[in-house]
C-alpha positions in Angstrom: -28.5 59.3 -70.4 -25.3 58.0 -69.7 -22.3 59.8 -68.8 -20.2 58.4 -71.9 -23.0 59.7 -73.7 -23.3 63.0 -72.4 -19.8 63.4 -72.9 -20.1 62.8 -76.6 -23.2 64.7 -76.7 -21.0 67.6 -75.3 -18.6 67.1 -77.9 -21.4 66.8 -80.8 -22.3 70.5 -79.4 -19.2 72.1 -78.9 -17.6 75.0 -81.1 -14.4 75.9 -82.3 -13.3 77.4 -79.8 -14.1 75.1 -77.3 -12.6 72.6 -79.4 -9.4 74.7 -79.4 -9.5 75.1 -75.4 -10.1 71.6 -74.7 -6.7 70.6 -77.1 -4.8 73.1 -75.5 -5.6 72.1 -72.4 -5.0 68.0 -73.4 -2.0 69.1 -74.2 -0.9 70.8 -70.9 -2.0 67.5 -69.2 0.6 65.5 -71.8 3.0 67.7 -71.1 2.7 67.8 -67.5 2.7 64.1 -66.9 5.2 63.8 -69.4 8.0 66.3 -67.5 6.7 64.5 -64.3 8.0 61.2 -64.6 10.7 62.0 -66.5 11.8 64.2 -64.1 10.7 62.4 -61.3 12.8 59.3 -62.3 16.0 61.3 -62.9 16.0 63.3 -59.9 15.6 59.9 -58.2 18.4 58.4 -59.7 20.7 61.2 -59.2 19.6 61.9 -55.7 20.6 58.0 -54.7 24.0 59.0 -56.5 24.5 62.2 -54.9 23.5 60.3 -51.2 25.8 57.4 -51.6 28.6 59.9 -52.7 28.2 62.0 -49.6 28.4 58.6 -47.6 31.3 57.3 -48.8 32.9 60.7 -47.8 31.5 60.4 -44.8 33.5 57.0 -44.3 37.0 58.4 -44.8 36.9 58.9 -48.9 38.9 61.5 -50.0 36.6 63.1 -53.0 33.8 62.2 -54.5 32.2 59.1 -56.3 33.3 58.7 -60.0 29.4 59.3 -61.0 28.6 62.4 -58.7 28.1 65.5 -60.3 31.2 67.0 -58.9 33.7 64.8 -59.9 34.4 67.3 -62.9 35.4 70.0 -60.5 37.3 68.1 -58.0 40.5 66.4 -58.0 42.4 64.6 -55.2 45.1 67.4 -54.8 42.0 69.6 -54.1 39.7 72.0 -55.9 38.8 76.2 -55.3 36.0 77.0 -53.2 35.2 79.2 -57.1 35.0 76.2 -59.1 33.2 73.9 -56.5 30.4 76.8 -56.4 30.2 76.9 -60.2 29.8 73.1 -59.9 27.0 73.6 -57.3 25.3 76.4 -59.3 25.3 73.9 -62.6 23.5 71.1 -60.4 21.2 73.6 -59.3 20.2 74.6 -62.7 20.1 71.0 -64.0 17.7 69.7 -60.8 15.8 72.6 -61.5 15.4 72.0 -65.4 11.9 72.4 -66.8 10.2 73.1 -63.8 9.3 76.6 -65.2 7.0 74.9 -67.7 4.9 73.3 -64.8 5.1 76.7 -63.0 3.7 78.2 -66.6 0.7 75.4 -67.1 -0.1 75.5 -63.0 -0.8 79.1 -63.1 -2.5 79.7 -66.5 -4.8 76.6 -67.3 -7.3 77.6 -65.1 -7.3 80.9 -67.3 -7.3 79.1 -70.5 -10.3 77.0 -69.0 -12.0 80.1 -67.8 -11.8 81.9 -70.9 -13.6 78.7 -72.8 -15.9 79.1 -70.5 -16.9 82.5 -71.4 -16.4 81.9 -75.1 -19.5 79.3 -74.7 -21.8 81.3 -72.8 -21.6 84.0 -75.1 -22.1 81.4 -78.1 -24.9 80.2 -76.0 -26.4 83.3 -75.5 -25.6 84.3 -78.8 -27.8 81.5 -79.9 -30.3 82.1 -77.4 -31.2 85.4 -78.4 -31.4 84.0 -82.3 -33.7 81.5 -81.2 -35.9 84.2 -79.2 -36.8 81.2 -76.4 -34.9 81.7 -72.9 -36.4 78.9 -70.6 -34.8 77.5 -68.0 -34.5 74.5 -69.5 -32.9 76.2 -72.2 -30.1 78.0 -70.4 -29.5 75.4 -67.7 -27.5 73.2 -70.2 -25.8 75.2 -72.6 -24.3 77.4 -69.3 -23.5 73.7 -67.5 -21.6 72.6 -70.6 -19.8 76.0 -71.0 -18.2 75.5 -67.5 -16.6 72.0 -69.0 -13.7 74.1 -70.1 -13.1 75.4 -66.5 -13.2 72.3 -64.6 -10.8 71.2 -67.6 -8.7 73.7 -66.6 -8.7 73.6 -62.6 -8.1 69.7 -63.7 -4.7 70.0 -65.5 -3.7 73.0 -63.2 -3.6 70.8 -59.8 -1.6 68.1 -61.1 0.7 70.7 -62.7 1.0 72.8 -59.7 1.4 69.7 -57.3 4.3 68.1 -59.9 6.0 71.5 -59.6 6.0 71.8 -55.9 7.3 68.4 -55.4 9.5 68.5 -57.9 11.0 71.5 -56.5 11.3 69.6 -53.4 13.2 66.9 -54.6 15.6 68.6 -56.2 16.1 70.9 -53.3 17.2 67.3 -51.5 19.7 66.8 -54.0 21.5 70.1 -54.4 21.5 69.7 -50.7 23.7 67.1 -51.2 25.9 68.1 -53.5 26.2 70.8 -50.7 27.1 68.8 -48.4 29.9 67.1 -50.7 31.2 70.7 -51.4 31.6 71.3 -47.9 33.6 68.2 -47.0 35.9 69.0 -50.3 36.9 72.8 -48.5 37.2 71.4 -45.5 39.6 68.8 -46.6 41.4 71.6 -48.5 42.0 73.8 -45.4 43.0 70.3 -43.6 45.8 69.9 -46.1 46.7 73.8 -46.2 47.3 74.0 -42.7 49.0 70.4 -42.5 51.6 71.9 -45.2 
């Protein structure tokens, strides 16, 4: 037998339940991929922003890029340590945008997976004990296709789980950026303050 065709064999055997675990679950994998990129891409974008803005600062420019985050909250006469903070704390929340969601499918796939698993066995042995005839040959099968839904699960919780962590990563290197930026800003505030 194949492995195409013991997948579909699988399938052909498989209840409701297991149906309803194995959607779930394809769903989780969508959704994962789907915040992946799309996250991946725009943290990518905005870090490059965020980097050359904090370089051009670095080279004698008095604020910030046009297209850094923080051009709302700064100004050439100079912005409050207050609003520059509130600035930081909205970048952080926007780097950090639907991360929770990977956090949520890393953490509880596996359980989703696990609990298809034990919704099979106890159709198989449900069915087993109907059928009165408990070979090995009998059990070996029904219990191998009940763990399906687990591996399922471990298999959309590591991509999930590593998305987040480098995710999180990522957009740890940009608010550590925009840091950087809101530093140079108060310092060339006090520079002016004590110049006047």
């Amino acid at each position: 037998m194949t492995s195409f065709e013991l997948f579909l064999n699988y399938f052909a055997r498989s209840g409701f339940f297991t149906w309803v675990i194995l959607i779930w679950l394809s769903a989780y994998f969508i959704i994962t991929c789907g915040i992946f990129f799309s996250r991946y891409f725009y943290l990518g974008y905005w870090l490059s922003i965020e980097k050359n803005s904090l370089e051009s600062m670095l080279m004698g420019s008095k604020n910030v890029r046009d297209d850094s985050i923080l051009r709302k909250c700064s100004s050439t006469a100079g912005a409050s340590e207050k609003l520059l903070n509130v600035c930081k704390n909205v970048a952080e929340k926007n780097a950090t945008s639907g991360l929770w969601m990977l956090s949520i499918i890393a953490s509880t796939a596996p359980f989703i997976g696990l609990f298809g698993t034990v919704v099979s066995i106890l159709e198989t042995f449900s069915g087993l004990g109907q059928s009165g005839s408990a070979s090995l040959g009998v059990i070996a099968p029904a219990i191998s296709e009940a763990l399906v839904a687990t591996a399922t699960g471990i298999f959309v919780a590591i991509p999930a789980y590593s998305a987040n962590l480098f995710l999180r990563r990522k957009a740890y290197e940009v608010i550590v950026y925009v840091q950087r930026e809101v530093d140079i800003l108060l310092s060339a505030n006090e520079t002016r303050r004590d110049n006047a």
